[in-house]
DSSP file (Angstrom, degrees, kcal/mol; ACC not computed):
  #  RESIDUE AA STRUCTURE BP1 BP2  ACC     N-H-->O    O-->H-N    N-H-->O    O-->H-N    TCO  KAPPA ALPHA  PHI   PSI    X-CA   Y-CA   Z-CA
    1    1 A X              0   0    0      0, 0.0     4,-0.1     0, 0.0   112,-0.0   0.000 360.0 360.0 360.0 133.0    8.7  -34.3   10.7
    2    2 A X    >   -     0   0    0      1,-0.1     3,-0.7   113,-0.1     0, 0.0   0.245 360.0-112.4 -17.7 150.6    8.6  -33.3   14.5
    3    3 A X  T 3  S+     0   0    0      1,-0.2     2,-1.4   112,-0.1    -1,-0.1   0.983 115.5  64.4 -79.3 -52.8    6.4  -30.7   15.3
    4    4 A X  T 3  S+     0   0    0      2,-0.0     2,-1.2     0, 0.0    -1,-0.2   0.230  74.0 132.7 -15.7   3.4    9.1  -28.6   16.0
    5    5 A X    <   +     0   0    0     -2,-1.4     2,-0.3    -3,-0.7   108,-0.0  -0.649  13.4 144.0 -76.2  99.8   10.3  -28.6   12.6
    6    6 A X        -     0   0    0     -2,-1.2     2,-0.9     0, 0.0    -2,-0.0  -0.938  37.4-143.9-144.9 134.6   11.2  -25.5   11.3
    7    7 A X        -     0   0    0     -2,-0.3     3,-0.1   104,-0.2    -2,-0.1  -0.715  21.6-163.4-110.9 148.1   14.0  -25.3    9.0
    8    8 A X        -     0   0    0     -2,-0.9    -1,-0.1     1,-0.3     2,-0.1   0.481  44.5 -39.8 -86.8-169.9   15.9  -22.2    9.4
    9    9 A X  S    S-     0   0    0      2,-0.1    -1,-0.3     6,-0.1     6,-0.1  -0.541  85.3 -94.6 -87.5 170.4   18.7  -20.2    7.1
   10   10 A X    >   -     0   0    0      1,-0.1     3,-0.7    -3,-0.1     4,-0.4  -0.259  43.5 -92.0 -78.5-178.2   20.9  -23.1    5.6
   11   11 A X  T 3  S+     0   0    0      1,-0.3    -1,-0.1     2,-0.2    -2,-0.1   0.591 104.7  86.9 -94.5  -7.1   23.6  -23.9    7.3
   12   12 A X  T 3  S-     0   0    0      1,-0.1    -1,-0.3     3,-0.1    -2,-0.0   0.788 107.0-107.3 -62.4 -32.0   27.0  -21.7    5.7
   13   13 A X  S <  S+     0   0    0     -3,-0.7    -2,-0.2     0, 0.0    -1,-0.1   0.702  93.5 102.1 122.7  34.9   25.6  -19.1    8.4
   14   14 A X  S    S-     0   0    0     -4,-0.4    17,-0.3    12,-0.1     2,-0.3  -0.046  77.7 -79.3-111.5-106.5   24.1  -16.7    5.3
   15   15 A X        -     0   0    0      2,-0.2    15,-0.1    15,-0.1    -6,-0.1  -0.982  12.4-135.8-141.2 152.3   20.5  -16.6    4.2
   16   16 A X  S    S+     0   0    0     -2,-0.3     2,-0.1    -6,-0.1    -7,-0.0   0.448  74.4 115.1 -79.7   8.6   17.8  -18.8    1.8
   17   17 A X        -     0   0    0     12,-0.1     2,-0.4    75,-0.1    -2,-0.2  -0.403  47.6-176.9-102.5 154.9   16.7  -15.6    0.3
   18   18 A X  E     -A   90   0A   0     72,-1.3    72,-0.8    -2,-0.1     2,-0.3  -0.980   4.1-179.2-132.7 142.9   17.7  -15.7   -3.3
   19   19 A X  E  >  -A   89   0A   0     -2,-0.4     4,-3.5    70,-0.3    70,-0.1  -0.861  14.6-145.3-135.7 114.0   17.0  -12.6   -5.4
   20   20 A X  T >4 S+     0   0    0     68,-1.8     2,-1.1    -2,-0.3     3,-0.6   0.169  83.1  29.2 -75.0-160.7   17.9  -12.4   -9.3
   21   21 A X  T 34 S+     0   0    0      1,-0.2    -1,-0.1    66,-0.1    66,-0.1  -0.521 134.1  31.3  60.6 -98.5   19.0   -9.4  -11.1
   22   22 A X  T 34 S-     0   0    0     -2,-1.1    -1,-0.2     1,-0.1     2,-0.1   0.794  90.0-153.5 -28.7 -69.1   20.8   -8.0   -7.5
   23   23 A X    <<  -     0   0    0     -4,-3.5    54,-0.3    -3,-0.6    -1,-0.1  -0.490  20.7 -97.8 113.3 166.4   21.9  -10.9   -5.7
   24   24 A X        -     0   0    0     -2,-0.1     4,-0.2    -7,-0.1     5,-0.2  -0.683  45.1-145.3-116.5 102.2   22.3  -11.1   -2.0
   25   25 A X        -     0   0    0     -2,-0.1     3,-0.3     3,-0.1     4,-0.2  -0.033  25.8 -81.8 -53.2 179.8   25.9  -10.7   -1.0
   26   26 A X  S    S+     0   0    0      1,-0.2   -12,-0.1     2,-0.1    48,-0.0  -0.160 116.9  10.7 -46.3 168.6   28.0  -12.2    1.7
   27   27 A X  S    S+     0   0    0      1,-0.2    47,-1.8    46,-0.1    46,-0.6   0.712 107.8  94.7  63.3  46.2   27.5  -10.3    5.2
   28   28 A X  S    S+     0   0    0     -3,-0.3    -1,-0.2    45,-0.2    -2,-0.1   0.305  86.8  32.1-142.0 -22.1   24.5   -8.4    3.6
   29   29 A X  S >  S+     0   0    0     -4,-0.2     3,-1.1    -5,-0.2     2,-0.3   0.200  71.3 135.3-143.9  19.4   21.3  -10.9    4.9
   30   30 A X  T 3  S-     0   0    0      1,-0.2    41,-0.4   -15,-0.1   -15,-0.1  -0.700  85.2  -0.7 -84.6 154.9   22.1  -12.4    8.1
   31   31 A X  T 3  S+     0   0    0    -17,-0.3     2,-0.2    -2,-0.3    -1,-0.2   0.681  89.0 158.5  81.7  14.5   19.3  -12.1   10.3
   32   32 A X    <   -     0   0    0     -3,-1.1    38,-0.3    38,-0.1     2,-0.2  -0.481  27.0-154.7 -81.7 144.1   17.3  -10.5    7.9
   33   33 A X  E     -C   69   0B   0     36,-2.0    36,-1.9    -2,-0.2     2,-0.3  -0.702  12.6-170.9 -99.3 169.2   12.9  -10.7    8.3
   34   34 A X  E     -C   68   0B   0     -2,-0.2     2,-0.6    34,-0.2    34,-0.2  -0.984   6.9-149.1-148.1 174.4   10.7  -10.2    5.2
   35   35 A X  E     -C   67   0B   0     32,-1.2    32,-0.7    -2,-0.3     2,-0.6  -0.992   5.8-157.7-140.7 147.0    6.9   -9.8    5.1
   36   36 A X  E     +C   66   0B   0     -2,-0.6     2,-0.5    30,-0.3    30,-0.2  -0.884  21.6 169.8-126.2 113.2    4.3  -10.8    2.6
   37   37 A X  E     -C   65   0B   0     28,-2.1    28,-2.7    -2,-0.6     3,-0.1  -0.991  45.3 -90.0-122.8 136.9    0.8   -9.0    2.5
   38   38 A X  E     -C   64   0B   0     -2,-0.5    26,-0.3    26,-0.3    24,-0.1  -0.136  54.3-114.7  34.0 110.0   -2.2   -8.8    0.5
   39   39 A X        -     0   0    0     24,-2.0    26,-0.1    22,-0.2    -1,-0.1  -0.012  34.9-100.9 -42.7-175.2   -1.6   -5.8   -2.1
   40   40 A X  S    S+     0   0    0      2,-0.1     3,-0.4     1,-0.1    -1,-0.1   0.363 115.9  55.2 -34.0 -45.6   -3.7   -3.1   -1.7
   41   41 A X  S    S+     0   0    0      1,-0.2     3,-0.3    20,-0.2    17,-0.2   0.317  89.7  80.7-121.3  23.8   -6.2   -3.6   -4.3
   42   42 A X  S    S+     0   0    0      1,-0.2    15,-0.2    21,-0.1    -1,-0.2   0.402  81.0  73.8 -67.8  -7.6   -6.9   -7.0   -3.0
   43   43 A X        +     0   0    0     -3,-0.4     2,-0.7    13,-0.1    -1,-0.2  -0.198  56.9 132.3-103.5  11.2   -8.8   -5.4   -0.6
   44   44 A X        +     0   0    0     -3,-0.3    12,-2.1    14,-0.1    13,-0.6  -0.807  18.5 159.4-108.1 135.9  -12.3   -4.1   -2.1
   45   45 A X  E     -G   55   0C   0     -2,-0.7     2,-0.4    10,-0.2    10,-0.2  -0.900  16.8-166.2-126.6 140.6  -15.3   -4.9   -0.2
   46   46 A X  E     -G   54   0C   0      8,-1.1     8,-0.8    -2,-0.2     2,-0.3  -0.956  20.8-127.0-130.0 124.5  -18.7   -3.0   -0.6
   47   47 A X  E     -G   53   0C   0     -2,-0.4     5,-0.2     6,-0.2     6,-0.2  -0.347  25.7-125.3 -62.6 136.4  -21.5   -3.1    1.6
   48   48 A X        -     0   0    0      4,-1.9     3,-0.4    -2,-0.3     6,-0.0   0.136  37.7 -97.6 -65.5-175.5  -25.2   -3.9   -0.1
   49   49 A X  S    S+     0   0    0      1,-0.2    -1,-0.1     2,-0.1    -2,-0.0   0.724 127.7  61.8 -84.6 -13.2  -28.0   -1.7    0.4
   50   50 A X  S    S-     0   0    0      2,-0.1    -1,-0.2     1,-0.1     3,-0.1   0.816 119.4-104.3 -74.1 -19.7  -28.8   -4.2    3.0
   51   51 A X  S    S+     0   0    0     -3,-0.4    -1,-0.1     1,-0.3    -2,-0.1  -0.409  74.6 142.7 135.6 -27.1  -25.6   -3.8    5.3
   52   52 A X        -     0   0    0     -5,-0.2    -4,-1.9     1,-0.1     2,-0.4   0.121  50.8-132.6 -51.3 132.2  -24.2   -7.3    3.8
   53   53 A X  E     -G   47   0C   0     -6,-0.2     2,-0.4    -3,-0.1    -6,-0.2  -0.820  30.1-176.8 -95.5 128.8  -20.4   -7.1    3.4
   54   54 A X  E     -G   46   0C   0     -8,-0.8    -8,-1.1    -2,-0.4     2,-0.5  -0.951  20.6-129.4-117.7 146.9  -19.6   -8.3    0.0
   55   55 A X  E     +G   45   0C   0     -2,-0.4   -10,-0.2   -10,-0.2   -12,-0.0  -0.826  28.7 168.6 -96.1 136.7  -15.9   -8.8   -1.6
   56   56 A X        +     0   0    0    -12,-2.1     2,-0.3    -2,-0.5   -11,-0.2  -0.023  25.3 124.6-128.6  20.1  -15.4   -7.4   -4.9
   57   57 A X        -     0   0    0    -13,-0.6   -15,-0.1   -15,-0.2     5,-0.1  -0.827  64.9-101.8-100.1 144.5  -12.3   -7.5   -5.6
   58   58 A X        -     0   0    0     -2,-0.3   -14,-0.1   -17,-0.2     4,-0.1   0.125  20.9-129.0 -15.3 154.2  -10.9   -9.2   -9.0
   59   59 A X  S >  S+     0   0    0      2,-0.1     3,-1.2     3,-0.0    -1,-0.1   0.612 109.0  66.7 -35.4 -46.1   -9.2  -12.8   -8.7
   60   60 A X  T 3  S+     0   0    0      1,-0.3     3,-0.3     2,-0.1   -18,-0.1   0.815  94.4  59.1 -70.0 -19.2   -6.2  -11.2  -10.8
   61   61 A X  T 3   +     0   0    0      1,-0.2     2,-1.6   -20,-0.1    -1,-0.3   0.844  66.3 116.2 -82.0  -9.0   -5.4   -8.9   -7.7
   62   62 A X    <   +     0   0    0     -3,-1.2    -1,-0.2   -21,-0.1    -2,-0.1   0.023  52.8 138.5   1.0   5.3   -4.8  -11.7   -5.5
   63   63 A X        -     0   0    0     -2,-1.6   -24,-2.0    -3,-0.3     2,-0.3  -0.330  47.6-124.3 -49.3 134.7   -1.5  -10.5   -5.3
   64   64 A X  E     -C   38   0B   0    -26,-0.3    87,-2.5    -2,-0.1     2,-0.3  -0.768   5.9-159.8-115.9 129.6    1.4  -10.0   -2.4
   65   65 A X  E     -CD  37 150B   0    -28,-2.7   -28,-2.1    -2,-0.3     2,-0.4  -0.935  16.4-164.7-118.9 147.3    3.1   -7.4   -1.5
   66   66 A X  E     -CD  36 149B   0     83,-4.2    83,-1.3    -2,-0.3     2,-0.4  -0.963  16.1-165.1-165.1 124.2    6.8   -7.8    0.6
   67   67 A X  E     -CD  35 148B   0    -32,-0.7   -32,-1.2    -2,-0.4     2,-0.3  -0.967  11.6-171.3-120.3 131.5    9.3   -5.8    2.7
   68   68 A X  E     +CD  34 147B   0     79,-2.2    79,-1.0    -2,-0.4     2,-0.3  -0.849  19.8 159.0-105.9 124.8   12.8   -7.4    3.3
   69   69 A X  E     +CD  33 146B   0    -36,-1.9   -36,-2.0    -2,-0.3     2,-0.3  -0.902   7.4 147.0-158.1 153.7   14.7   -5.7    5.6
   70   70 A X  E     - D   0 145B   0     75,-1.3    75,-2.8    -2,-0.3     2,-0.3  -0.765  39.7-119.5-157.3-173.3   17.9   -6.3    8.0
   71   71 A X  E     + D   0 144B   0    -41,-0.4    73,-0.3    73,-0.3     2,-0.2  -0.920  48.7 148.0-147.7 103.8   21.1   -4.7    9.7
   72   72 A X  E     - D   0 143B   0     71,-1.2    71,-2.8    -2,-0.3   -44,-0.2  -0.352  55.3-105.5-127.5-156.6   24.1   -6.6    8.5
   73   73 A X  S    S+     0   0    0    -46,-0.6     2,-0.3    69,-0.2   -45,-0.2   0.498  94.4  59.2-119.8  -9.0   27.9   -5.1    8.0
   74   74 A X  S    S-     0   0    0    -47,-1.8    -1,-0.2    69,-0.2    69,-0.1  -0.970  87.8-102.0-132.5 154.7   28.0   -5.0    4.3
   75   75 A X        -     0   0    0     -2,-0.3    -2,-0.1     1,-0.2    70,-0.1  -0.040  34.1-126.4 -28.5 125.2   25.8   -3.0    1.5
   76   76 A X        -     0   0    0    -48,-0.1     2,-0.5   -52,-0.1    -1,-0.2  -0.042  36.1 -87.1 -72.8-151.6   23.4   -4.9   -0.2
   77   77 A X  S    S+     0   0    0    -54,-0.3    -1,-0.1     1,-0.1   -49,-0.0  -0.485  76.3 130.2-119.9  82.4   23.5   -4.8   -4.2
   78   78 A X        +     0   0    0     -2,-0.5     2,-0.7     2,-0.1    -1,-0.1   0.036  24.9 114.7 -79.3  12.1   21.5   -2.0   -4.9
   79   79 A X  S    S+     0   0    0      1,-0.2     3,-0.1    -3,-0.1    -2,-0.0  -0.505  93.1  17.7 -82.1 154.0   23.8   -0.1   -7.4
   80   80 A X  S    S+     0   0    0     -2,-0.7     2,-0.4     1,-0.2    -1,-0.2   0.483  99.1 108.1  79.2 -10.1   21.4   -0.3  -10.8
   81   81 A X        +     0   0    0     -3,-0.0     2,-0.4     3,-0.0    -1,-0.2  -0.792  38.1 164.9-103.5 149.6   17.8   -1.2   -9.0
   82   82 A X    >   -     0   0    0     -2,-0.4     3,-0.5    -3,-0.1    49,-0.1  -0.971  56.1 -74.7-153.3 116.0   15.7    1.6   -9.1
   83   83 A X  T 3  S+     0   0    0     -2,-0.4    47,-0.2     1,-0.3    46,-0.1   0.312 119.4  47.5   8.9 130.8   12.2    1.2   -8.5
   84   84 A X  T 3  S+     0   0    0     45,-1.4    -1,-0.3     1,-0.3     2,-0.2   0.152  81.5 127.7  86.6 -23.8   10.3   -0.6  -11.8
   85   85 A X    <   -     0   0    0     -3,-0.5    44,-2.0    43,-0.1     2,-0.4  -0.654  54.8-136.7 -93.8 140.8   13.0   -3.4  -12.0
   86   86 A X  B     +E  128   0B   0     42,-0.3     2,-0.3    -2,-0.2    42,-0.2  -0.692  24.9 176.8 -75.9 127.5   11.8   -7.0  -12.0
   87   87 A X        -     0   0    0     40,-1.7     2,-0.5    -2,-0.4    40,-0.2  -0.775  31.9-130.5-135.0 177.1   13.3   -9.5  -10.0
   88   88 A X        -     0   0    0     -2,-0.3   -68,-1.8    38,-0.3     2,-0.3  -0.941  35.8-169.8-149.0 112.2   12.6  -13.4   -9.2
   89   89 A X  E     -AB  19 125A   0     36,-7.6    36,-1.5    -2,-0.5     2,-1.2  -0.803  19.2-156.6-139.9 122.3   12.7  -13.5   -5.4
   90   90 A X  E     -A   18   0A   0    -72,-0.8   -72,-1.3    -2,-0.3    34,-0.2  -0.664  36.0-143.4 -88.7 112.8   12.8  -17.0   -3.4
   91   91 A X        -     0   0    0     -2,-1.2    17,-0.1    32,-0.2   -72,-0.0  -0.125  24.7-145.0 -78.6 160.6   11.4  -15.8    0.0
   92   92 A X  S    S+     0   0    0      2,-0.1    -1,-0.1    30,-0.0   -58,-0.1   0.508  74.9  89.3 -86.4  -5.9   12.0  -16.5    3.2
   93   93 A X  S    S-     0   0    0    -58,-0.1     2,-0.4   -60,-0.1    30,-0.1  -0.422  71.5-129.6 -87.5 172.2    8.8  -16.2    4.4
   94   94 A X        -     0   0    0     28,-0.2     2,-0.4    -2,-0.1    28,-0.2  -0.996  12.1-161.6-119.5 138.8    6.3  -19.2    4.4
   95   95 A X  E     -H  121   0D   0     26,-1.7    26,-1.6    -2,-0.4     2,-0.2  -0.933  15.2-154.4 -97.9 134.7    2.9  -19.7    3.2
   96   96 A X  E     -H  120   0D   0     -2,-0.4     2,-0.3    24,-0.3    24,-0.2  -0.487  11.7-176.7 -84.6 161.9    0.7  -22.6    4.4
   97   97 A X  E     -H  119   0D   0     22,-1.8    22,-4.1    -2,-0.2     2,-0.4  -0.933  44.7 -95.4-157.3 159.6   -2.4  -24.6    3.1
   98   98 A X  E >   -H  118   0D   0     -2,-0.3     3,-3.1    20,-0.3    20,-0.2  -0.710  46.5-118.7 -85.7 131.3   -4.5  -27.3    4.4
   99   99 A X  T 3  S+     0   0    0     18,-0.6    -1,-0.1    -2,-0.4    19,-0.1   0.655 106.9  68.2 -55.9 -17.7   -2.6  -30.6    2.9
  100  100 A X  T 3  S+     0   0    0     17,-0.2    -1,-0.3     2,-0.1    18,-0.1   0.961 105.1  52.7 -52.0 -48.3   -6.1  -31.7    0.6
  101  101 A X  S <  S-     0   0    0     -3,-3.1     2,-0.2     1,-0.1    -4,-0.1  -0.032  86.5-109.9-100.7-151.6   -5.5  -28.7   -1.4
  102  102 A X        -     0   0    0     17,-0.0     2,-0.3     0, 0.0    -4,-0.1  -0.787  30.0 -84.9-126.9 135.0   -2.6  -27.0   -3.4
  103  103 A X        -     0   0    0     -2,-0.2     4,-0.1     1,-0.2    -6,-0.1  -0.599  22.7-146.5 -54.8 123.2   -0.3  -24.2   -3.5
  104  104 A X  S    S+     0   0    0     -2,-0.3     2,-0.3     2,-0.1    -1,-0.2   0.312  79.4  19.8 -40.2 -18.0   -1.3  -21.0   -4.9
  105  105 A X  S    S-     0   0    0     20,-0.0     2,-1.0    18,-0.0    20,-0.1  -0.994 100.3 -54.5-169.3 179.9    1.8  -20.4   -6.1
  106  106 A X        -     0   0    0     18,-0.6    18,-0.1    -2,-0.3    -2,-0.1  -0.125  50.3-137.2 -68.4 105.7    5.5  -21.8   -7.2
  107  107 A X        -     0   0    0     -2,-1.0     2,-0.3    16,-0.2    16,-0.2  -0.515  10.9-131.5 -57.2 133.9    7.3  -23.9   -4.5
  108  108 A X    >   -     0   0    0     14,-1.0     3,-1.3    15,-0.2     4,-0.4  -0.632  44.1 -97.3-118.2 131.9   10.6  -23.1   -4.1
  109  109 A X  T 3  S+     0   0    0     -2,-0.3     2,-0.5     1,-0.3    -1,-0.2  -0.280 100.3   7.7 -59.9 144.2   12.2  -26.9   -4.2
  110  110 A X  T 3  S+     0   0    0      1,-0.1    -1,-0.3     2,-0.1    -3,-0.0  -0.197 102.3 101.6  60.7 -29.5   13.0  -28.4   -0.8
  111  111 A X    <   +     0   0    0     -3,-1.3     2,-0.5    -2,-0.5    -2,-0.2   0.594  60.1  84.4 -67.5 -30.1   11.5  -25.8    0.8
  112  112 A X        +     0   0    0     -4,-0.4     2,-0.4     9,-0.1     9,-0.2  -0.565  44.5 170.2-107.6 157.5    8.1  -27.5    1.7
  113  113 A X  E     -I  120   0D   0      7,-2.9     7,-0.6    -2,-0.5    -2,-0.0  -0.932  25.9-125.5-148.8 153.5    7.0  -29.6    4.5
  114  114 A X  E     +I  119   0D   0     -2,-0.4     2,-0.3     5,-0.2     5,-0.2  -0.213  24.2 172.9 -82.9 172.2    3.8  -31.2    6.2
  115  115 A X  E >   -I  118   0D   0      3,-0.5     3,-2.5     1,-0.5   -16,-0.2  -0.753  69.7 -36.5-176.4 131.0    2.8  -30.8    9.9
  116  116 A X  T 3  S-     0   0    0     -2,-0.3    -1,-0.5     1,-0.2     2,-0.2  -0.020 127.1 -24.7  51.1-153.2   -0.1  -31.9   10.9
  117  117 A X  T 3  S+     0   0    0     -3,-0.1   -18,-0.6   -19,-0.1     2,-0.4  -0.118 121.5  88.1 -93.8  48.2   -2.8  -31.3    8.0
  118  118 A X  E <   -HI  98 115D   0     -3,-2.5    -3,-0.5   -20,-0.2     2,-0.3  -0.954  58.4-161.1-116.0 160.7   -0.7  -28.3    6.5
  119  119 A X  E     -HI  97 114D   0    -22,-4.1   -22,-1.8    -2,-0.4     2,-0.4  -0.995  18.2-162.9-135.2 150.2    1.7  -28.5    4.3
  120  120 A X  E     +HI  96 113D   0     -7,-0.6    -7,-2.9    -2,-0.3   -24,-0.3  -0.995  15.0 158.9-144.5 134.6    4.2  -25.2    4.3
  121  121 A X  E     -H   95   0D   0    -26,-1.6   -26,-1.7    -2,-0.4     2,-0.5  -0.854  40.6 -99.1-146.2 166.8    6.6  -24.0    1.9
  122  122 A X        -     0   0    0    -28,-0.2   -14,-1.0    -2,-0.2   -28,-0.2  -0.935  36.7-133.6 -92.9 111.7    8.3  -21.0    0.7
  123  123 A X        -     0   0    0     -2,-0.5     2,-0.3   -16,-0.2   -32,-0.2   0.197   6.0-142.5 -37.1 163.9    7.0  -19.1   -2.3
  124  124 A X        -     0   0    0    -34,-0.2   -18,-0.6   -17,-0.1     2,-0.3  -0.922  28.4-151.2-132.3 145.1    9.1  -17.9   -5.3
  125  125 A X  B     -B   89   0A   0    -36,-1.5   -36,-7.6    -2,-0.3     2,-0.3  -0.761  31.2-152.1 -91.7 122.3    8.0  -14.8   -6.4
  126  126 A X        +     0   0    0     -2,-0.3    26,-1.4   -38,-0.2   -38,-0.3  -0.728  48.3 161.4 -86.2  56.4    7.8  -12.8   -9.7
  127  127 A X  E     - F   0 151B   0     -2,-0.3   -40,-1.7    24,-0.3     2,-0.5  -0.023  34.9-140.8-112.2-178.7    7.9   -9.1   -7.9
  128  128 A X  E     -EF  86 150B   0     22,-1.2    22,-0.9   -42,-0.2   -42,-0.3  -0.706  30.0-110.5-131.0  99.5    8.7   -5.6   -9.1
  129  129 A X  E     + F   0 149B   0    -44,-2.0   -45,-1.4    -2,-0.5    20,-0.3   0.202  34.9 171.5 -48.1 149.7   10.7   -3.2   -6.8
  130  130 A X  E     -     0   0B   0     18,-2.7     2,-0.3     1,-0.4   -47,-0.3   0.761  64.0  -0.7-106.4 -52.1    8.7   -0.3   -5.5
  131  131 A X  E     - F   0 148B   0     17,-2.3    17,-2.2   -49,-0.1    -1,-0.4  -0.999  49.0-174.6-143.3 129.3   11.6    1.0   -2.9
  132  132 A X  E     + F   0 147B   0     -2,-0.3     2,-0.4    15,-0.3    15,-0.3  -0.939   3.6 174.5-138.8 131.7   14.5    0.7   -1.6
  133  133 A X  E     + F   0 146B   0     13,-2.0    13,-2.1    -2,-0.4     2,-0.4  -0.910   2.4 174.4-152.4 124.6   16.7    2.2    1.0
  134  134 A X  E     + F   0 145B   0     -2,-0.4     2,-0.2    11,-0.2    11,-0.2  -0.776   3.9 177.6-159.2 129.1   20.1    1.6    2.6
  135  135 A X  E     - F   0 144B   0      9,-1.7     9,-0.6    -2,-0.4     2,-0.5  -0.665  16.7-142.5-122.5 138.2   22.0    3.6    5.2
  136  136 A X  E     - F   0 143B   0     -2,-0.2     2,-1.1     7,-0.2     7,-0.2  -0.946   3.5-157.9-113.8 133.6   25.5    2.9    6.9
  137  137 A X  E >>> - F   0 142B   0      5,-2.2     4,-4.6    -2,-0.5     3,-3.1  -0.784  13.2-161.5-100.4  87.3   26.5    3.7   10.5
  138  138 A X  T 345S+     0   0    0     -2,-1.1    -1,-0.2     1,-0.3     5,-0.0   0.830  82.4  44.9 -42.9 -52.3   30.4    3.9   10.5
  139  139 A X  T 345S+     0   0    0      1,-0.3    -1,-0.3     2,-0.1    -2,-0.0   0.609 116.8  39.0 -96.4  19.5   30.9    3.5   13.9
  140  140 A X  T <45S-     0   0    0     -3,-3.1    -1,-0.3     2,-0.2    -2,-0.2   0.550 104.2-138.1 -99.3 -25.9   28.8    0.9   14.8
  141  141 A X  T  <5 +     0   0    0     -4,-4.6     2,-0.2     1,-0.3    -3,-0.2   0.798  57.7 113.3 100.0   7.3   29.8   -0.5   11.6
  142  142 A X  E   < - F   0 137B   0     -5,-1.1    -5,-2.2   -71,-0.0     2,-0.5  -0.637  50.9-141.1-110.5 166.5   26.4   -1.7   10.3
  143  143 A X  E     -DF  72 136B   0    -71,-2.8   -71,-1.2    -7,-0.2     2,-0.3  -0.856   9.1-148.9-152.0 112.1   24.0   -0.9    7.5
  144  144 A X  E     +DF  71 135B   0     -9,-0.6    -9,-1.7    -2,-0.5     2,-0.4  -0.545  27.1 169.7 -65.5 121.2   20.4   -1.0    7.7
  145  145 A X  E     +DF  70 134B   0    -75,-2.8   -75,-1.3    -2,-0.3     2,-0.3  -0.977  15.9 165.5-129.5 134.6   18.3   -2.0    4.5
  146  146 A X  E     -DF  69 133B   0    -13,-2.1   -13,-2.0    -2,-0.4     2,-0.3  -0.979  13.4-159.9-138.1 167.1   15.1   -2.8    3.3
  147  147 A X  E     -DF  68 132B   0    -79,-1.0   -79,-2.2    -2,-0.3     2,-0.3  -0.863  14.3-144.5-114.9 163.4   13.4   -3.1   -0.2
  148  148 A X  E     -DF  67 131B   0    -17,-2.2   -18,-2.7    -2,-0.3   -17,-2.3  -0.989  21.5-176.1-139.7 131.0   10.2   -3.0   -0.7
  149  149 A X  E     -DF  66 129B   0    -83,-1.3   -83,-4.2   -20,-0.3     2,-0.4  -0.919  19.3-160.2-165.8 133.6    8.2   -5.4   -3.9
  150  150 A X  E     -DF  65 128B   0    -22,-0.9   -22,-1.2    -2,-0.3     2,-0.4  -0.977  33.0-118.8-117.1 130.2    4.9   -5.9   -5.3
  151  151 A X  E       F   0 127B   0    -87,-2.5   -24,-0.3    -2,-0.4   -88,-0.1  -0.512 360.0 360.0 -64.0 133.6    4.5   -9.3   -7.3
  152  152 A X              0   0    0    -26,-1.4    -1,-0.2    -2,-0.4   -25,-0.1   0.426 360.0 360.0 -63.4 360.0    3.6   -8.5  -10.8
C-alpha cells in the first residue's frame, strides 16, 4: 500500500461504523469523528518513597473508553438505549502496532493494513453506553449527537 493509504467511509457515501442493538441509520453518521481513550482507572501510578513513578494499575483495566459524535439531518436510533445497554461497536477509529507483534484486540475484517513497520486496523469493541444525547435544530435542519461508551 502507498503511504498515502488511508481508507476512508466505504463508498455508498454513509459510514463503516457499525453498532448492534441501535444501528446507525441512513443520513444519521456522515461525517461523524469517534475517539478512543484509556478508561479512567487505567491510569494509577504512585510514586515510591524515593520519587520513582511506578504504574499500578491492573492489566484487566486496560480498557477504552469512546465518544461518537456528529451533525447529520436525521436522528440517530436512540429510542430504547439508556445508559447500561451493551452494544458490539465496529469503530471508526484506528489503532496501530509495530507489525512483529499482535493486536490487542478483535480486528474488524478488511479493515487492517501495513505501512511501513505498522500494521493498523479498526477495533471491534464490546462497550457499554454511559451517555447519550441528541438535539435537533429545525431550521438549519440538522441534529447534533454523540454517545458516549466504556468497553466492558
Amino acid at each position: 500500500m502507498p503511504l498515502d493509504y488511508y481508507p476512508g467511509p466505504p463508498p455508498n457515501g454513509q459510514t463503516a461504523l457499525v453498532i448492534s442493538v441501535m444501528g446507525v441509520p441512513l443520513y444519521s453518521a456522515r461525517g461523524l469523528s469517534q475517539t478512543l481513550e484509556p478508561i479512567q482507572a487505567a491510569a494509577s501510578m504512585r510514586r515510591s518513597i524515593n520519587g520513582v513513578l511506578t504504574d499500578v494499575a491492573h492489566e484487566q483495566f486496560r480498557k477504552y473508553q469512546s465518544k461518537i459524535s456528529c451533525t447529520d439531518t436525521r436522528q440517530p436510533a436512540f429510542d430504547g438505549v439508556w445508559p447500561g445497554l451493551t452494544v458490539v461497536v465496529d469503530c471508526i477509529a484506528y489503532l496501530s502496532f509495530p507489525s512483529i507483534g499482535s493486536p490487542q484486540r478483535t480486528v474488524i475484517p478488511g479493515s487492517e493494513f501495513t505501512e511501513g513497520d505498522f500494521t493498523f486496523y479498526r477495533p471491534r469493541l464490546t462497550m457499554m453506553v454511559t451517555a447519550n444525547t441528541a438535539q435537533t435544530d429545525e431550521w438549519a435542519a440538522t441534529v447534533p449527537w454523540e454517545i458516549d461508551l466504556e468497553e466492558v
